[in-house]
C-alpha positions as CSV (number, residue, x, y, z in Angstrom):
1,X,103.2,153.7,-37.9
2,X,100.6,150.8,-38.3
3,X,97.8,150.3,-36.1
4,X,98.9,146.5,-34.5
5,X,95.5,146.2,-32.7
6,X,92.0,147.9,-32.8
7,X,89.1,147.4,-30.7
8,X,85.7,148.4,-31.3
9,X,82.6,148.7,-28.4
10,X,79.6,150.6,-27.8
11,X,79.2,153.1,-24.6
12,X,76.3,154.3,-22.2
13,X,77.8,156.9,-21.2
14,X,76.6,157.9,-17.0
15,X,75.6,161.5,-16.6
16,X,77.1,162.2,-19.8
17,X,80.3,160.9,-19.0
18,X,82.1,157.7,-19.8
19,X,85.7,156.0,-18.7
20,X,88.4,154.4,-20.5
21,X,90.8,152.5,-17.9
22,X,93.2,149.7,-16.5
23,X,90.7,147.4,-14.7
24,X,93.6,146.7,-12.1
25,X,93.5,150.3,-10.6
26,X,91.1,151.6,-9.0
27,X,88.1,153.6,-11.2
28,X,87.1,155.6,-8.5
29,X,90.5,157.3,-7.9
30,X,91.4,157.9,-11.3
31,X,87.6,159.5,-12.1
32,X,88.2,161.4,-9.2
33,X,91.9,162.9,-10.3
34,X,90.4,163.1,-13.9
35,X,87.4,165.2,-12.7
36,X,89.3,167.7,-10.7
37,X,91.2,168.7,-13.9
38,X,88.1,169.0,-16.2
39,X,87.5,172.5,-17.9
40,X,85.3,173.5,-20.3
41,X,87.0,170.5,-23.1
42,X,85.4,167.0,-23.4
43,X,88.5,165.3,-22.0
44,X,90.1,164.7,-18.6
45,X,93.1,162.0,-17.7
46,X,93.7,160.7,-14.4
47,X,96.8,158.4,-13.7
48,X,95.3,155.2,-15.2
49,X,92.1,156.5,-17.4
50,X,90.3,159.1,-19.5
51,X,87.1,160.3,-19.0
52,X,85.1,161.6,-21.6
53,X,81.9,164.1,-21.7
54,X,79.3,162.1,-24.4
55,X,77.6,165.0,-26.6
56,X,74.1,163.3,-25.8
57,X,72.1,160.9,-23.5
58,X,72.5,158.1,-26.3
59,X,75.0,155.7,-27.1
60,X,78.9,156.5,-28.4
61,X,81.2,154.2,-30.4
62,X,84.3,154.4,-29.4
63,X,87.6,152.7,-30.7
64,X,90.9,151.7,-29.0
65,X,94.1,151.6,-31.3
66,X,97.4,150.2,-30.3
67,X,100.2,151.7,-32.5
68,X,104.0,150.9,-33.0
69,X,104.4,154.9,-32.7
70,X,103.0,157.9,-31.9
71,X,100.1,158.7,-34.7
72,X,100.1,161.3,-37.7
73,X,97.6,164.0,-37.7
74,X,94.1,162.7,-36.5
75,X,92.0,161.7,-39.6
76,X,88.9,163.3,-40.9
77,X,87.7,167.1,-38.9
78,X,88.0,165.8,-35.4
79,X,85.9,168.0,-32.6
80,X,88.0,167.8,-30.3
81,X,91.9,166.1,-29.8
82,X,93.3,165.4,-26.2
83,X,97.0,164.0,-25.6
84,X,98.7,162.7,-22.2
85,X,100.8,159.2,-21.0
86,X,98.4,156.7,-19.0
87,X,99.7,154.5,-16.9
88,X,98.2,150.9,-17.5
89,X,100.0,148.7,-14.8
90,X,97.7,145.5,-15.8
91,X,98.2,146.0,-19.6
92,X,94.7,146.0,-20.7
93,X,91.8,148.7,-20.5
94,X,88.4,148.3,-19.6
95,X,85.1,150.8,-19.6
96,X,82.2,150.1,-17.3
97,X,80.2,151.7,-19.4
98,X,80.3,149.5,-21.8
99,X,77.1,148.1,-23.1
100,X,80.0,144.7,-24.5
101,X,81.0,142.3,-21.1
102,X,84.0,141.8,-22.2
103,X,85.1,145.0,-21.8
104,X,83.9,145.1,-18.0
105,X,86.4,142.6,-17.1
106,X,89.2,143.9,-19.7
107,X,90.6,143.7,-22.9
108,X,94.3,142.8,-23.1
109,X,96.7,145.0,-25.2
110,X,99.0,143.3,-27.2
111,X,101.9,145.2,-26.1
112,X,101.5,144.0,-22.3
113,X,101.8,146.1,-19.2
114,X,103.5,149.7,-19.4
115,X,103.5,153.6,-19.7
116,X,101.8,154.5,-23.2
117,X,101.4,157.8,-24.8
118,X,97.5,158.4,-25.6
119,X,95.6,160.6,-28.0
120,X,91.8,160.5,-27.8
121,X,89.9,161.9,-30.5
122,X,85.7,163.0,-30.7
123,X,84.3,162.7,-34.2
124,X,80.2,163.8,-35.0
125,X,79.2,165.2,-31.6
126,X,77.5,168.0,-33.3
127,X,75.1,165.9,-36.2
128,X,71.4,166.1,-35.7
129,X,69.1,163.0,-36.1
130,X,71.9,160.7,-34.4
131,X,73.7,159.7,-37.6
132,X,76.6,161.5,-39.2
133,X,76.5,161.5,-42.8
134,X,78.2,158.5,-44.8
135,X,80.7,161.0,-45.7
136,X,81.4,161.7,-42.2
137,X,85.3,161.0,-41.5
138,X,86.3,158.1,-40.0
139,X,83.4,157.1,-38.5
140,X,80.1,157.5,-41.1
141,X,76.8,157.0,-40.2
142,X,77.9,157.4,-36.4
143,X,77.0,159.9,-34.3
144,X,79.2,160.7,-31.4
145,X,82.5,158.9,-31.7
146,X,86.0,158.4,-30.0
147,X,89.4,157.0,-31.0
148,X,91.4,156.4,-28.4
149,X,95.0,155.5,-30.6
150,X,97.6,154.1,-28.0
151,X,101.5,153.8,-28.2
152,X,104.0,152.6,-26.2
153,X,106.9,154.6,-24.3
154,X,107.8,152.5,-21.9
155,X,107.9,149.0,-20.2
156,X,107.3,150.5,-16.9
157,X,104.0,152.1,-15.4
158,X,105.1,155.7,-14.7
159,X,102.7,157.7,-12.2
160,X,103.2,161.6,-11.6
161,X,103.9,161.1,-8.1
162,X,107.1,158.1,-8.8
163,X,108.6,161.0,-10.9
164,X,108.5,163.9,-8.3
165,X,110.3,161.4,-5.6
166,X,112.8,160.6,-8.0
C-alpha cells in the first residue's frame, strides 16, 4: 500500500477551524453540511471536504497522501482518527486556509477525478511551547498536525443524495 503522492502545506486555520476540499464545489455548502454534523471530535465531512478544529490560534501542518489502498493502522499515537468517502468531482483539493497559493487554486491528485475513501489523522495537539518533541511520531518538532491519507474507490463522484435516488 505505497503512498503514490504526498503533499505538504501550512494552515491558518479561521476561528479555529480549517477546510480541506475540491476547489470545483462549492466551500460554503460543504462547510455548512460539515458543520451541522460536528460533535464534540475535531473532525466533520461534508460531501466534497473536511473540516478540521485547529488545537490553537497558530499555524498547523497538515499533509495530503494519495494511496493505491486503504492505509494500515495510523502511525505514531494519533489524537484523534476520522474516516468517510469524499467526493472530489474536479480531482484535486484545495484549502483556503492555506498560507501556500498554490493550494488556493488546487492541487491536482494523481489519480484524477473520483469517489475516494479518506482518513484524516491529528498528531501533537496537546504539546506545550508549540513544538512536539523530535521524538514526536510522524511529525517531530511540529505542533498540531494532520494527515489526510486518500484512496481511491471509484471513478465516479458519489454524493449521498445520487445513492438515495438510486
Amino acid at each position: 500500500m505505497p503512498v503514490v503522492f504526498e503533499y505538504s502545506f501550512t494552515v491558518n486555520p479561521q476561528y479555529g477551524l480549517f477546510t480541506i476540499f475540491d476547489p470545483t464545489c462549492d466551500e460554503a455548502s460543504n462547510f455548512e453540511a460539515a458543520r451541522r454534523a460536528f460533535g464534540h471530535g475535531l473532525f466533520a465531512w461534508g460531501p466534497n471536504a473536511v473540516v478540521a478544529r485547529a488545537a490553537g490560534t497558530g499555524t498547523a501542518s497538515v499533509v495530503v497522501e494519495v494511496r493505491d489502498d486503504s492505509p494500515d493502522t495510523p502511525e505514531g499515537v494519533p489524537d484523534e482518527v476520522a474516516v468517510a468517502e469524499l467526493a472530489l468531482p474536479g480531482g484535486r483539493f484545495s484549502s483556503v486556509q492555506a498560507l501556500e497559493s498554490a493550494v488556493h487554486v488546487g492541487v491536482e491528485l494523481p489519480t484524477g477525478a473520483g469517489t475516494y475513501g479518506a482518513r484524516i489523522v491529528a498528531y501533537n495537539r496537546g504539546v506545550s511551547g508549540g513544538f512536539a518533541p523530535q521524538d514526536a511520531g510522524p511529525f517531530p518538532g511540529r505542533f498540531d498536525a494532520y494527515r489526510l491519507q486518500l484512496w481511491k474507490v471509484s471513478d465516479e463522484p458519489s454524493w449521498p443524495d445520487d445513492d438515495e435516488q438510486a
